[in-house]
N, C-alpha and C positions, 0 to 999 in steps of 0.2 A: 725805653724803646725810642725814646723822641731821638737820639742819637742817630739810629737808622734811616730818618726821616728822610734826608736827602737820597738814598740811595733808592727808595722805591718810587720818589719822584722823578730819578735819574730814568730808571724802570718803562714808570707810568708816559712817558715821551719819547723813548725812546721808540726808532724807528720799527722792531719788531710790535714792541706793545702797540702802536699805530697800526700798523698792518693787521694784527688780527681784530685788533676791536673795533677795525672799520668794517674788518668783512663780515658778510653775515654767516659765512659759510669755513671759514678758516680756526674758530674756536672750537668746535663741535667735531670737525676734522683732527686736529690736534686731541681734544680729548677722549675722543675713541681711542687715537692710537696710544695715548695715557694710561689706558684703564685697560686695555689690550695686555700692556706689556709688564702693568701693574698685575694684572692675572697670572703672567707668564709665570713672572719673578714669583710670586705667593703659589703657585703650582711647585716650582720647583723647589720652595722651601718646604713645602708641605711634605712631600716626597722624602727629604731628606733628614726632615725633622722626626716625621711619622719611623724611617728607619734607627734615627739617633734613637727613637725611646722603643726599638724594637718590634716595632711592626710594621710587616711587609717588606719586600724588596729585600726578604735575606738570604738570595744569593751574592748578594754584593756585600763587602765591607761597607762603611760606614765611609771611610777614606777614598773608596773606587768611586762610591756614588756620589762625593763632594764633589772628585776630579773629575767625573764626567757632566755631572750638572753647572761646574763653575762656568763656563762659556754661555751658558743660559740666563745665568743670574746678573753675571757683568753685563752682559748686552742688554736685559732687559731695566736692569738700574741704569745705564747711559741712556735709553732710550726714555725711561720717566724722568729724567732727568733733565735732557734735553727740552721735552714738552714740556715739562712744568717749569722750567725759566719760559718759556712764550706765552704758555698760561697765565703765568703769573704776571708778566710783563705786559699782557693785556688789561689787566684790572689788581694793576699795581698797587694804586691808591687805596681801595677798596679792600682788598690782603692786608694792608696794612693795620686797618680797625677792625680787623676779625680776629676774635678770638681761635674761632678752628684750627685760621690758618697757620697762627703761632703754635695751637698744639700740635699738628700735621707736622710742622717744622720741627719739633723740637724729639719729636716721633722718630721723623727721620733721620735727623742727626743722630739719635742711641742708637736704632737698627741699625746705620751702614756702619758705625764706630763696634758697635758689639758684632756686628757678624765680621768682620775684618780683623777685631781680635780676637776674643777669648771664644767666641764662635768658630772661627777661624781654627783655632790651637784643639778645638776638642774636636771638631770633625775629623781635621789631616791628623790627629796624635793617631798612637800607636792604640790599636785596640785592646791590647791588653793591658792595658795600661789603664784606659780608662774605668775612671770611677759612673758606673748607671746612674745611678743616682743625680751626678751631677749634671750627666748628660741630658737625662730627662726633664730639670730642671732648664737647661739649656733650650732646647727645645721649642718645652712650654714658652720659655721670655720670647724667644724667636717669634715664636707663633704672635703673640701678646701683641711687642712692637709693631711689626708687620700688619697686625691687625687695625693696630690702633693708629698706621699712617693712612690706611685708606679711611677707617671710620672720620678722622679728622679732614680728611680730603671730600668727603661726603657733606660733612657739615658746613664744607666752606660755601655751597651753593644753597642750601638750606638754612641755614643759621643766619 
């Protein structure tokens, strides 16, 4: 990880991570609207997930209720996304020797890589097509990762 090293010190000085770790009031702002939109995002998987393995919401397909929820889940990943680079870029250095923060990262990286593929392929496929089973196994991981980016986001101020 020592590799990395420059980049979170690139981070740690730079002019955002300044800005918020000077103010008292611009961290606390930023992480609301973090955890806001981290709810959004986990609201609408829930939703989607709870229909992948069959319950609730079935008047819709499984594929209507992706394509209608997808503008909620993109907006709300650019939005944690967004704040967690200023987040992070305010206690650069600090991220750096946290373990959380490494598992939170490493969290997030499967979630958006697994819900953009194979999550992806089993929402939009054809429903009769699909195998339940795998779905619901799908699901569950969804739920898991998803779960396991906020637990790890949690730990980062704790830990």
């Amino acid at each position: 990880m020592h590799y990395l090293l420059p980049i979170f010190k690139f981070f740690d000085k730079s002019w955002i991570g300044l800005l918020v770790s000077d103010s008292n009031w611009l961290f606390p702002a930023i992480e609301a609207v973090h955890i806001v939109a981290l709810c959004l995002l986990f609201g609408a998987l829930i939703m989607l997930n709870l229909r992948l393995m069959g319950v609730g919401l079935t008047n819709k397909t499984v594929s209507q209720l992706a394509r209608d929820l997808s503008p909620w889940v993109a907006a709300s990943l650019i939005i944690i996304l967004a704040t967690g680079v200023m987040l992070f870029a305010s206690e650069a250095m600090k991220a750096y020797a946290s373990v959380p923060f490494q598992v939170k990262m490493l969290f997030l990286f499967a979630a958006i890589v697994f819900h953009y593929t194979i999550y992806g392929r089993i929402t939009k496929g054809d429903e009769a097509k699909r195998n339940p089973t795998v779905a619901k196994l799908a699901a569950i991981l969804s739920i898991v990762l998803w779960l396991a980016v906020g637990i790890g986001g949690r730990g980062i101020g704790f830990l």
